[in-house]
VMD Tcl script that draws the C-alpha trace (Angstrom):
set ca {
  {-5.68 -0.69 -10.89}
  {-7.64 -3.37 -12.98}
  {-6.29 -3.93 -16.08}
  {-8.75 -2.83 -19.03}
  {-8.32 -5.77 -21.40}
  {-9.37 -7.83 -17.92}
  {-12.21 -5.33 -17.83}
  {-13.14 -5.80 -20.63}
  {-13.04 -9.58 -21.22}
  {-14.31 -10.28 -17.85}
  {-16.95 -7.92 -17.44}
  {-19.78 -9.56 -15.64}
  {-17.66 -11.87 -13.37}
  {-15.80 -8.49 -12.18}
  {-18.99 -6.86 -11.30}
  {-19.72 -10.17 -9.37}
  {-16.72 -10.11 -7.63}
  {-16.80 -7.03 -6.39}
  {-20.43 -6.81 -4.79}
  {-18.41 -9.25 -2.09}
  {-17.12 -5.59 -1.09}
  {-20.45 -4.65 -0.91}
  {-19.68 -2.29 -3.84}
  {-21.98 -1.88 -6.72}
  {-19.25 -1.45 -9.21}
  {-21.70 -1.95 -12.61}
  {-21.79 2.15 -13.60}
  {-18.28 2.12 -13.21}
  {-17.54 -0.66 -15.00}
  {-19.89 0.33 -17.69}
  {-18.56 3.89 -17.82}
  {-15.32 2.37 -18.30}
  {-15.73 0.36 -20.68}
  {-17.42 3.14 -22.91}
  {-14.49 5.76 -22.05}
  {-12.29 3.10 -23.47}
  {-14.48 2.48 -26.70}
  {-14.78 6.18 -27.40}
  {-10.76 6.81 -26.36}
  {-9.89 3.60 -28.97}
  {-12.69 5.41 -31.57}
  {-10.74 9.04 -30.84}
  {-7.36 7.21 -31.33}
  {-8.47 5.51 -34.65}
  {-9.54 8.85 -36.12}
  {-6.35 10.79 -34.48}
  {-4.13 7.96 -36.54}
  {-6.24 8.42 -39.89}
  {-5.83 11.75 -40.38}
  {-2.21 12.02 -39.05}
  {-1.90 8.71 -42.33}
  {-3.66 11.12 -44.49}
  {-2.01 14.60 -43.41}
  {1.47 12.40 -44.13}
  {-0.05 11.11 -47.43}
  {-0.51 14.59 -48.14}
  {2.69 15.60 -47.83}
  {4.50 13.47 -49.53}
  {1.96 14.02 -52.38}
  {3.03 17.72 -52.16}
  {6.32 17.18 -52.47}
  {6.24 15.29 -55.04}
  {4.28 18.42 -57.18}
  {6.84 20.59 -56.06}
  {9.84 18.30 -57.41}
  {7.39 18.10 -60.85}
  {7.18 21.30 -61.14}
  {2.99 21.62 -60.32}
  {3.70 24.20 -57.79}
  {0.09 25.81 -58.57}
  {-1.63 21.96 -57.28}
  {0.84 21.59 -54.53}
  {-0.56 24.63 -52.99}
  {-4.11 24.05 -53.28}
  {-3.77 20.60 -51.09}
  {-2.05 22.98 -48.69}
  {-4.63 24.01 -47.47}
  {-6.31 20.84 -46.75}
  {-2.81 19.49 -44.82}
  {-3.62 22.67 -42.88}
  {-7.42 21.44 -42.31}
  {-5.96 18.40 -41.48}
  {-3.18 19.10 -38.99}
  {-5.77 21.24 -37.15}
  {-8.24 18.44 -36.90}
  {-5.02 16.43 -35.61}
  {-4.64 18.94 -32.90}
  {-7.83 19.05 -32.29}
  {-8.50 15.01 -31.73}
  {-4.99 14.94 -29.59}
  {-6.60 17.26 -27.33}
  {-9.83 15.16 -27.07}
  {-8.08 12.19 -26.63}
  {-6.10 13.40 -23.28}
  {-9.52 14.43 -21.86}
  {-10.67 11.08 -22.50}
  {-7.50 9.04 -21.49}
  {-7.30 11.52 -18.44}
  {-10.63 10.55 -17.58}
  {-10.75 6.97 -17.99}
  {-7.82 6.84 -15.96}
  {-9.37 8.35 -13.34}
  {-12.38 6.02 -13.49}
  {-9.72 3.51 -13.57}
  {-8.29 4.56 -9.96}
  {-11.76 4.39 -8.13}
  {-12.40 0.88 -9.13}
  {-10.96 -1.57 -6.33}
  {-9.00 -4.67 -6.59}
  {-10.82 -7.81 -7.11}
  {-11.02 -9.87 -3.91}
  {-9.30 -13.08 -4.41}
  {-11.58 -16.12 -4.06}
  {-10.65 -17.21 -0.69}
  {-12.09 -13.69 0.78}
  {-14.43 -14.54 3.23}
  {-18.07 -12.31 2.39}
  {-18.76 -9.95 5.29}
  {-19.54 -5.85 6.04}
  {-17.11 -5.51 8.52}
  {-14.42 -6.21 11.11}
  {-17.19 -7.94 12.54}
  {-16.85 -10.36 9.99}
  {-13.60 -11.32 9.60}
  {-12.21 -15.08 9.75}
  {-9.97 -16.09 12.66}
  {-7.93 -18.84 11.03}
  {-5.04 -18.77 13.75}
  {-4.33 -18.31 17.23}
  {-1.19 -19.15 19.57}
  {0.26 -18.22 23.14}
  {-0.82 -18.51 26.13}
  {-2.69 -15.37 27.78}
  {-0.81 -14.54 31.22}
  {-2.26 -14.19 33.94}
  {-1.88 -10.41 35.51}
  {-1.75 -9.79 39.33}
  {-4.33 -7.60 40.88}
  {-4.24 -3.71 39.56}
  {-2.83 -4.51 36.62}
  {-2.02 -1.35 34.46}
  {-3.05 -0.42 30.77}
  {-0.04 0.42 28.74}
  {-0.40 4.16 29.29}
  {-0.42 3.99 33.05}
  {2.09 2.27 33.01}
  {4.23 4.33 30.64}
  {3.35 7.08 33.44}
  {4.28 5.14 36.22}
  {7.73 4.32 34.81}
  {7.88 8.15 32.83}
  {8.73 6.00 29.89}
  {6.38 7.50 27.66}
  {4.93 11.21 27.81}
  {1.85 11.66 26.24}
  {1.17 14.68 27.55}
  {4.50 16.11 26.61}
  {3.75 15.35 23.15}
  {0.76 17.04 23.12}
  {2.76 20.25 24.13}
  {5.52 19.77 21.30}
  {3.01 18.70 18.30}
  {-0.76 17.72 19.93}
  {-2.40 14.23 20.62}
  {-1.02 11.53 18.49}
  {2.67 12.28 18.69}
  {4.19 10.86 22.07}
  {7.37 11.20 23.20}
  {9.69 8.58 24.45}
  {12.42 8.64 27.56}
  {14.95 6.59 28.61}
  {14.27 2.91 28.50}
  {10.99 3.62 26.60}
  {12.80 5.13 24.19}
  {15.52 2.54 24.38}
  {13.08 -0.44 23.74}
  {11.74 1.14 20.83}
  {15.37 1.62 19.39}
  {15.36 -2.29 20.07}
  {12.30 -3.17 18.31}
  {13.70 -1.82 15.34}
  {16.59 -3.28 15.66}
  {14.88 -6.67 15.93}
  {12.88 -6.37 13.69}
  {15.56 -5.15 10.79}
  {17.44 -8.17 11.94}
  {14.95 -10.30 11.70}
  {13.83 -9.58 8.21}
  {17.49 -8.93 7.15}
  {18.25 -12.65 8.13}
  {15.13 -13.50 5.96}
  {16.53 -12.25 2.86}
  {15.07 -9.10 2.67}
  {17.54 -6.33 1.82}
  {17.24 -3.47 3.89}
  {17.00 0.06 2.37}
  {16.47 3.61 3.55}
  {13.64 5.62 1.62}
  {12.37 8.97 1.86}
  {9.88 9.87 4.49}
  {8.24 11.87 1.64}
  {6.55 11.22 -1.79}
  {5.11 13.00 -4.19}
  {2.16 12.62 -5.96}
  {2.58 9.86 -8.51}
  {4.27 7.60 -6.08}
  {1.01 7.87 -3.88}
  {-1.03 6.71 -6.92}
  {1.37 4.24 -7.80}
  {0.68 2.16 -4.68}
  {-3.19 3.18 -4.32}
  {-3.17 5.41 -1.33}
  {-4.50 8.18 -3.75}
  {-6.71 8.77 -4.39}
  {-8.38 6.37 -1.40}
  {-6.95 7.64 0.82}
  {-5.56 11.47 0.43}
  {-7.87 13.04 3.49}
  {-5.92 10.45 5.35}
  {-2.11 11.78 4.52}
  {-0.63 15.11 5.64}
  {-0.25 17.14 2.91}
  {2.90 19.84 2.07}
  {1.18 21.52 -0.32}
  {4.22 24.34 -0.79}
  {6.04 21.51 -2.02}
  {3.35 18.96 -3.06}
  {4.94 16.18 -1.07}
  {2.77 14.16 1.38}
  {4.46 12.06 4.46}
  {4.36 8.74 4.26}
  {1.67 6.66 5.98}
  {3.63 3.68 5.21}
  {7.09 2.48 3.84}
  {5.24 0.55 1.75}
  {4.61 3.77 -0.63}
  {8.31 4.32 -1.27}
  {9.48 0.88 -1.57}
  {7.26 -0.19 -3.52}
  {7.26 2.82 -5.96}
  {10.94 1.90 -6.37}
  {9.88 -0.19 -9.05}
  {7.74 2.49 -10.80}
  {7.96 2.12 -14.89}
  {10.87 -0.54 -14.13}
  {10.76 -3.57 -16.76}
  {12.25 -6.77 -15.07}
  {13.80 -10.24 -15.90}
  {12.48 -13.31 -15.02}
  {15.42 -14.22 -13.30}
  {15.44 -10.79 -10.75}
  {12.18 -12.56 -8.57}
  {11.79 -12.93 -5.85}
  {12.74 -9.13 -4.82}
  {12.51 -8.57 -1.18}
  {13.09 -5.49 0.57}
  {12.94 -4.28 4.08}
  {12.65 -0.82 6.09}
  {12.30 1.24 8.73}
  {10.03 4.21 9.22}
  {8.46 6.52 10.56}
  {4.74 6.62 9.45}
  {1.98 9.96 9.74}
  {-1.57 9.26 9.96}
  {-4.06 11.88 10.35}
  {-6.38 9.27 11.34}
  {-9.05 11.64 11.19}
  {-12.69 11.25 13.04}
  {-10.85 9.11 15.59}
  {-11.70 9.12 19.31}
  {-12.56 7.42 22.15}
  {-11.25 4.66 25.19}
  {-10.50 2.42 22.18}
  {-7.63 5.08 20.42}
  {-5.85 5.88 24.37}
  {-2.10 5.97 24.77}
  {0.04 3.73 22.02}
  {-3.89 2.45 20.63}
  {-3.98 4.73 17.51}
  {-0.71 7.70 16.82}
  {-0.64 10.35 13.88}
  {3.25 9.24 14.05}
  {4.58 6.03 14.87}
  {7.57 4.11 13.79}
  {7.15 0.33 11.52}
  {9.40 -1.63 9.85}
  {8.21 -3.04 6.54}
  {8.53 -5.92 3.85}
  {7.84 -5.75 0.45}
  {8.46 -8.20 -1.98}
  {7.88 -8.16 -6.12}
  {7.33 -11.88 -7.36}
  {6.30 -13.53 -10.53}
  {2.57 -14.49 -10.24}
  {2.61 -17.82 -10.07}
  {4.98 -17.58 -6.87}
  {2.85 -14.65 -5.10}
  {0.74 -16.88 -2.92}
  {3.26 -18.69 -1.94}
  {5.80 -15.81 -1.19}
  {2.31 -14.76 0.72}
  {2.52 -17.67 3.27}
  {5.95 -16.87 3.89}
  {5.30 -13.60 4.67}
  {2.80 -15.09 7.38}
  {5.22 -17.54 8.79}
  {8.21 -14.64 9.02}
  {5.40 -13.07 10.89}
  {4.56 -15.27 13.22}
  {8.25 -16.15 13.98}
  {8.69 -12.87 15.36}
  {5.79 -12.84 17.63}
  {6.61 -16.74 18.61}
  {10.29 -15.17 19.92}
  {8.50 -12.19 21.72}
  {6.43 -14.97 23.79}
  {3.03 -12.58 22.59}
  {-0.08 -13.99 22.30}
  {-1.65 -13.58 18.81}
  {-4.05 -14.86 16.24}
  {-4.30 -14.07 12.78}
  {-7.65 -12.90 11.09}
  {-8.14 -13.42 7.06}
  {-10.04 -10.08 6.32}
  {-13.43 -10.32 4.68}
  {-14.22 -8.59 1.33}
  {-15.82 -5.74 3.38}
  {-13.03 -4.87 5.68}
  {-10.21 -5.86 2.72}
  {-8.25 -2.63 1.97}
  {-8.57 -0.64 -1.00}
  {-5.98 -2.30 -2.81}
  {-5.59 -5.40 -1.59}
  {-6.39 -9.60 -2.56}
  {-5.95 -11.20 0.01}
  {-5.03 -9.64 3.71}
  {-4.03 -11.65 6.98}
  {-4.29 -9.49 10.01}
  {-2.24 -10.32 13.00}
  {-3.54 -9.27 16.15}
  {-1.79 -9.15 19.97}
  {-3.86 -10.15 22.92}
  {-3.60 -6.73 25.34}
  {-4.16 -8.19 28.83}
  {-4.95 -4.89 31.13}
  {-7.31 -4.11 27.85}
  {-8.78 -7.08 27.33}
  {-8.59 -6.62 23.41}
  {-6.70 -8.07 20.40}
  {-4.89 -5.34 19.09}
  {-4.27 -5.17 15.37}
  {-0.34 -5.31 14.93}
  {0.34 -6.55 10.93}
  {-1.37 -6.46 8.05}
  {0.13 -9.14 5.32}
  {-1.06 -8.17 2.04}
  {-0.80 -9.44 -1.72}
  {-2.10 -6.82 -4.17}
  {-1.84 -9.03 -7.52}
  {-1.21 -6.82 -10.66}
  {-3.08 -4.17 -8.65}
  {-0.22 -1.62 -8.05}
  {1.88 -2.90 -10.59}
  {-0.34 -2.17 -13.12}
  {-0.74 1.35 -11.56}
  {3.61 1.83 -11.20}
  {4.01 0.12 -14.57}
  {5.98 -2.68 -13.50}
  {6.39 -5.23 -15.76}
  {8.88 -8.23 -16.57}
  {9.93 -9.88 -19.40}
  {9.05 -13.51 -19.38}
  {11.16 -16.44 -20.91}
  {9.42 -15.92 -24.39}
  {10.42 -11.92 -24.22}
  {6.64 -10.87 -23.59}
  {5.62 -8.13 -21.44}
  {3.78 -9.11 -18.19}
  {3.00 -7.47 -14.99}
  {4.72 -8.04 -11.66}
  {2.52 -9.07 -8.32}
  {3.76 -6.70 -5.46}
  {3.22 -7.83 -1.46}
  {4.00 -6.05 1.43}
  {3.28 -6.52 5.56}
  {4.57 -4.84 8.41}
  {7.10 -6.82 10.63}
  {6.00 -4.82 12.74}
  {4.05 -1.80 13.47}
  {5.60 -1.01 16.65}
  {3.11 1.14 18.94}
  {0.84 -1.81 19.79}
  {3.51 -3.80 20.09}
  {5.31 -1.88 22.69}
  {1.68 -2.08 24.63}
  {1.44 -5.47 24.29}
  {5.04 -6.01 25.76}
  {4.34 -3.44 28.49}
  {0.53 -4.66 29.58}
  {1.52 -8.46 29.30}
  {4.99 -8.50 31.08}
  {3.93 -6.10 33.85}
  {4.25 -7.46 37.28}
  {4.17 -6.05 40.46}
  {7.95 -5.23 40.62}
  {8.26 -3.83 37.15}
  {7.98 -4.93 33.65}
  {10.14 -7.57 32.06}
  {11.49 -7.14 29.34}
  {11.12 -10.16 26.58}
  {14.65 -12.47 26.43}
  {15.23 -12.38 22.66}
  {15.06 -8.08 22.99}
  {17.59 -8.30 26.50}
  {20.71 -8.27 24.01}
  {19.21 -4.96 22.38}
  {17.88 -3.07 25.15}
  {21.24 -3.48 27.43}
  {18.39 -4.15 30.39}
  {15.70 -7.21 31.47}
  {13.11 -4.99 33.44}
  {11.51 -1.64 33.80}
  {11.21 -0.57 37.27}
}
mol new
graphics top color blue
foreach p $ca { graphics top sphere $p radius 0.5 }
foreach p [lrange $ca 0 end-1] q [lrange $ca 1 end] { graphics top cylinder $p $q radius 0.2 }
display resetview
């Protein structure tokens, strides 16, 4: 959430900014801005009758103790007037502060300068690319023939337990996904990021905190009995354990890892593009998340890119790396690198990280400040990216090491699996 002093100071160049997202943000802006005059105007009046209503008072007490019990009684019943018209303005003033808040929440993040302009995927910048695109022998498989031909993954099954989107894993399927975690944790662990376990549930304010509410709430399976909505990402919990925390200056950089399972209702999605592992309503990630001081969050960023592309060097997967344009850049988000894996028996990049730094974005929305050296009050910048998203991994692994006698299994994953090959 933009900050409203930014807003206000910064008016035009915000509005600028944001038509990169091809968003016309001026009515917003401007609607803002006059909540927040007429909430400030409502708050001024609130404060001077509350000052006169305790002027008041005090003058009435005074009669009382002087024995002018007959004029302490008449400005009764203006204190009355008074505390009514208090009541009154309070009431107006959470109607406007409810209000501008929610004006607040559909205005996105301002797209940091490096953005590329574009619409669309279409337009996004490839700024990276490494690994060397095998080869495949003749009737080479997509990943979800050949999690049939192997019965390492049962789609079908799934569809019988729960319905498309929720596969279910046997034997060394389900074995190589226990070992992609396991990588991955150990990967990130040996980073410096400190693994936790969150819930798998939040509740409301933790999905505002982090900005997947209200962007994205058709998106997230909702409880409503218990008005708790599964996570789409451990991002969301992480993150939100910083929510109305008030740091030092000496706690950065925080850095936090986790594992996950993540539910998507991806909704209006179909088609050859979302088969097998492509696109799941539940699918497992692990996550990092880090809390810096803003003049380190760029570079904490690039780090987060190299950690990133350390894993996928030690997998042997082909990938690039795409820096998003302003029309593709989530909600939320700066800056975003996308990693992509090259899917061989597809012949598509498959989208398998998204590194993103969000500013003073969500901290503004979770209330996470820190204290700097001079004891002043500033806002945190929160990152997160997914090392990794495992489903389009796992494809990757199985379309690109397929060979005719079975599907190797990458050497840096042999010591987790307890196998080398599929067959």
């Amino acid at each position: 959430m933009l900050q409203l002093n930014v807003i206000r100071e910064n008016k035009d160049a915000i509005i600028e900014a944001l038509k990169k997202r091809n968003s016309d943000a001026a009515s917003l802006i401007d609607s803002v801005l006059v909540l927040d005059e007429k909430r400030r105007a409502t708050q001024t009046q609130l404060d001077k009758t509350l000052a006169d209503s305790n002027k008041l008072s005090k003058e009435i007490g005074i009669l009382y103790k002087s024995g002018k019990a007959q004029e302490a009684n008449a400005l009764k019943e203006e204190t009355a007037n008074l505390k009514e018209s208090s009541k009154d303005l309070t009431e107006e003033l959470n109607t406007i502060a409810t209000e501008l808040q929610q004006a607040l929440y559909l205005i996105p993040n301002v797209p940091h300068d490096s953005v590329p302009t574009g619409k669309s995927e279409e337009d996004n910048e490839e700024i990276f690319k490494e690994g060397d695109i095998p080869v495949l022998a003749g009737g080479a498989l997509p990943h979800w023939e050949l999690a049939k031909k192997y019965d390492i993954i049962d789609f079908e099954l799934g569809v019988k337990i729960a319905g498309a989107g929720f596969p279910v894993y046997k034997g060394k399927g389900a074995r190589l996904q226990r070992a992609l975690i396991n990588y991955f944790l150990d990967k990130n662990t040996a980073a410096g990021y400190n693994e936790i376990q969150v819930p798998h549930v939040v509740n409301e304010a933790s999905g505002y905190g982090t900005g997947q509410l209200p962007d994205k709430e058709g998106q997230m399976y909702y409880m409503p009995a218990d008005d708790l909505y599964l996570i789409p990402t451990a991002e969301i919990p992480v993150t939100n354990v910083f929510r109305d925390v008030i740091l030092n200056e000496k706690d950065f950089p925080i850095t936090h890892t986790a594992y996950t399972p993540c539910f998507r209702r991806e909704a209006g999605s179909y088609g050859a593009h979302v088969r097998g592992l492509n696109r799941l309503h539940q699918f497992d990630k692990v996550e990092i998340v880090r809390v810096e001081h803003p003049s380190k969050s760029y570079e904490a960023l690039d780090g987060m890119v190299e950690h990133v592309k350390d894993i996928l060097r030690e997998l042997k997967l082909p990938y690039r790396i795409l820096r998003l344009c302003a029309g593709d850049l989530g909600f939320t988000s700066a800056l975003t690198f996308d990693f992509e894996v090259f899917s061989t028996a597809q012949d598509r990049w498959l989208e398998i990280s998204s590194v993103s730094n969000f500013e003073t974005y969500q901290a503004n929305r979770l209330k996470l400040r820190f204290k700097d050296e001079d004891g002043k009050s500033q806002l945190a910048h929160t990152l997160n990216g997914s090392a990794l998203a495992l489903p389009r991994v796992l494809a990757g692994i199985l379309e690109n090491y397929q060979t005719p006698d079975g599907i190797i299994i990458p050497e840096v994953l042999v010591p987790y699996c307890g196998f080398d090959k599929i067959d």
